[in-house]
N, C-alpha and C positions, 0 to 999 in steps of 0.2 A: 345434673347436680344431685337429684334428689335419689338414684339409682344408685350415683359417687357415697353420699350420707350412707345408705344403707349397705351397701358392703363394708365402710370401715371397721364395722364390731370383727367381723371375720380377721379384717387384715392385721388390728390388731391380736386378737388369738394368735393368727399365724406368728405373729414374729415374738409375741412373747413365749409359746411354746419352742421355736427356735434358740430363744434367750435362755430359756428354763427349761420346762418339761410340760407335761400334758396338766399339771394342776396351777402351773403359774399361768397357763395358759388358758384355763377357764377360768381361772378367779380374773384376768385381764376380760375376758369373755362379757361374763357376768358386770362389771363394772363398765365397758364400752356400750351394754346392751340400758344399762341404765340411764348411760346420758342419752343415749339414744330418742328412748322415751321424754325426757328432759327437752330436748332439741323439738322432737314434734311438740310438744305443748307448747311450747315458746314461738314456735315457727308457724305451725298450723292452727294455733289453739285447741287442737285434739290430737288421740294419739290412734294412729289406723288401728283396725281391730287384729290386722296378722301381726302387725309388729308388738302389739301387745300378748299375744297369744305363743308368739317364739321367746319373747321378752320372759311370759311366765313359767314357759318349759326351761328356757337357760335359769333362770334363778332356781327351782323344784331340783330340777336334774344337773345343773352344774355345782349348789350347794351339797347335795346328799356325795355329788363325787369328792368334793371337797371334805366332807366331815366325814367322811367312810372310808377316800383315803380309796377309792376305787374308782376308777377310768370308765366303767362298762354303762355309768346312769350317763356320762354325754356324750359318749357313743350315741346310745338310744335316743338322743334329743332327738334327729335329724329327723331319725324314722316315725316317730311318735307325731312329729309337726307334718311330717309327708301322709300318714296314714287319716288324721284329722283334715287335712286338705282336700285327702279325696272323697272321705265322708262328706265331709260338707258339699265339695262339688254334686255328687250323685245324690244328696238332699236337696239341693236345690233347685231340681228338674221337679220336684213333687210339692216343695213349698216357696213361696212368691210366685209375682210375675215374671223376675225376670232371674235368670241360672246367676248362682255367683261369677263366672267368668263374665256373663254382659255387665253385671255391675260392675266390676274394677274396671272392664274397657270402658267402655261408655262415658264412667267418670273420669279416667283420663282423658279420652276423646268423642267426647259425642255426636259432632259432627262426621267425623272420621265412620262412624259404623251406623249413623242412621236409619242406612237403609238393612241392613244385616235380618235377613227373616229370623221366625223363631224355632225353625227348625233347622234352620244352621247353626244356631247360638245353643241347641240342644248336642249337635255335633261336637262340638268345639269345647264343650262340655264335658262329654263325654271323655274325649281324645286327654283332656286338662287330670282326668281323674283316674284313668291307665297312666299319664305319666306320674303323678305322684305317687301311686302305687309303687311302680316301677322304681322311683329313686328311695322309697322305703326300703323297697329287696337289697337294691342297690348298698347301698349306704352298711346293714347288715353283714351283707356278704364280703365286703372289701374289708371290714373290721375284722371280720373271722378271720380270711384268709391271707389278707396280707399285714404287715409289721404296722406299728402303732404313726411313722411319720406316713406313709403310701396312705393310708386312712385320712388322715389330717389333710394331703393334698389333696386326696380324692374330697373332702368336704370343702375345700376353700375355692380348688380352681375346678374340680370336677363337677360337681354337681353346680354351682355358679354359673359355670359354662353353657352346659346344659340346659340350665332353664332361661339361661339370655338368649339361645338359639331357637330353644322353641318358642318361645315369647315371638320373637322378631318372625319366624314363621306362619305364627299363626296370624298374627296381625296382618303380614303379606297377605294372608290368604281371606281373611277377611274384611280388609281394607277393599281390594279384589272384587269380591263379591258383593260389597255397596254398592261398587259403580256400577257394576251390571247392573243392577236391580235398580238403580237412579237416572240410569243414561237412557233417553228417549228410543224407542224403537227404530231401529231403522228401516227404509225406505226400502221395498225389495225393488231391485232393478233389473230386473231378470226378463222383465214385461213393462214397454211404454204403458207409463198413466192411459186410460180413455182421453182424449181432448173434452173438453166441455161446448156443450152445443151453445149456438146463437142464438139472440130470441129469435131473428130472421130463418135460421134451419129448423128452428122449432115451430114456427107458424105454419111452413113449407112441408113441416111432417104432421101437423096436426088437420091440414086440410088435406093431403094426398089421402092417411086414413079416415079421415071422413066422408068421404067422396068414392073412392075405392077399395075399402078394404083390404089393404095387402094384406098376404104371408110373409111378405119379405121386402123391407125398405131398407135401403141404406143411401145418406146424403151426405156428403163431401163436399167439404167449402173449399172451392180452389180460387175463391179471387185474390190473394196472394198471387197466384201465378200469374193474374191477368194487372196488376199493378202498374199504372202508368199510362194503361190500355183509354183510349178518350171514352169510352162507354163504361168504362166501371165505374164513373162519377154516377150511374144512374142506376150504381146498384151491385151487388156481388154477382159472385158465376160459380153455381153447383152442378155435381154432378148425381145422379138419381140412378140406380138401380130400383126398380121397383117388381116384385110382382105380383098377380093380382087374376081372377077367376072372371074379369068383366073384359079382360084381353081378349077371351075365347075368340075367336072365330075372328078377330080383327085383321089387318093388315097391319106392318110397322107404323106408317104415317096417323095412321086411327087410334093405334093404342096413343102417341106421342097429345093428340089432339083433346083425348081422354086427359092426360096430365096435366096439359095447360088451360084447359077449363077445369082442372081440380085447385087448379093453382090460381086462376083469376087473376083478380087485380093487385096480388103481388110482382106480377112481370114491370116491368116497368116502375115500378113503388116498391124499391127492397133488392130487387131480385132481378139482373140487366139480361142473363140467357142460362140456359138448363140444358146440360148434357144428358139424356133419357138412353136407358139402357130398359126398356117394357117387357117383361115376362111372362109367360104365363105361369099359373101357381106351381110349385116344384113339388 
């Protein structure tokens, strides 16, 4: 609705320049651009600062066409309002916190761009202040060279068009980039998590290296597999790689006799049987 409001000055111009000519159509101009102001006060209790600042170039530049009796002062509104837009944009990167494009988004939506860094909001900036350049050129050049209605389109539907499309793109693009920067990291799933050890496989590595020293331990809870087994009631079932420099010179059954005296009185209390794989150090 509030988008609707602010194009009617336009729509009006257009049809009264249709009805009349280029000066019935700004003195309609000028008198739509007034209620205009009238409607924000009433509506918002304040009147935005562009729509006052377009409001004072159509009165300056649409008067002097009037009383001069020459077309070419609101011509040059467009460009004059396009060229101070982009002034201000690229001042606004050097003065405040925040770029004039974060302000008018923002205040429309602040949730919507939260999370927007400030170096995209310098972007976006940036791109806001090439385009109103751009429809300054614009605007100029379509008056030069083409007929006085092709102009008048070119102001009502072309350039309107134009800045509804980039508006709605840029928002795409930076609505976009909030959620990136809002939405929780994802989980790489490239590589199973480590499992989290037991206090039971933790006891079971805390005395194998105390007792033996390995270079190389690794314990595997497999009583899962043993589930239902009448002996897992008295305990889980690991399996042990171990290796270790006091294996030296042992036999298999010797090293195995090493790890279950490392292991104690967890056999039976925790711990029902131990698959041993005994190494020497690698």
């Amino acid at each position: 609705m509030q988008a609707l409001i602010e194009f009617l000055p336009l729509v009006a111009f257009l049809l009264a320049y249709r009805i009349g000519d280029i000066y019935i159509g700004t003195a309609t101009l000028i008198a739509a651009m007034a209620a205009l102001l009238v409607y924000d006060r009433l509506r918002q209790g304040r009147i935005p600062p562009l729509h006052l600042a377009s409001a004072a170039l159509v009165f300056v530049l649409g008067g002097a066409t009037l009383v001069l009796r020459d077309e070419r002062f609101i011509v040059w509104k467009p460009t004059v309002l396009f060229v101070a837009l982009a002034i201000a944009c690229l001042g606004s990167l050097f003065v405040g916190r925040q770029t004039l494009i974060e302000r008018l988004m923002t205040g429309a939506s602040a949730e919507t761009f939260a999370h927007v860094r400030r170096v995209e909001w310098v972007a976006v900036t940036l791109v806001w202040s090439l385009f109103y350049a751009l429809l300054a050129v614009m605007n100029l050049w379509v008056a030069w060279n083409y007929s006085q209605s092709v102009w008048v389109n070119f102001k009502v539907f072309g350039v309107t068009g134009a800045t509804l499309a980039f508006v709605i793109a840029q928002t795409l693009w930076l609505a976009r980039r909030s959620v990136h920067e809002s939405s929780p990291p994802v989980a790489d799933t490239a590589e199973p998590a480590e499992p989290v050890e037991s206090a039971r496989a933790a006891e079971l590595r805390a005395r194998l290296c105390a007792a033996l020293e390995p270079d190389l331990l690794e314990i595997r809870d497999d009583s899962a597999l043993h589930a239902g087994h009448a002996g897992a009631r008295e305990g889980g079932h690991y399996h042990i790689v171990i290796g270790s420099a006091k294996f030296r010179g042992l036999a298999p059954l010797a090293r195995h006799r090493l790890v279950y005296a490392a292991v104690g009185d967890l056999m039976g209390n925790g711990v029902h049987a131990l698959s041993i794989d005994a190494r020497l150090p690698s």
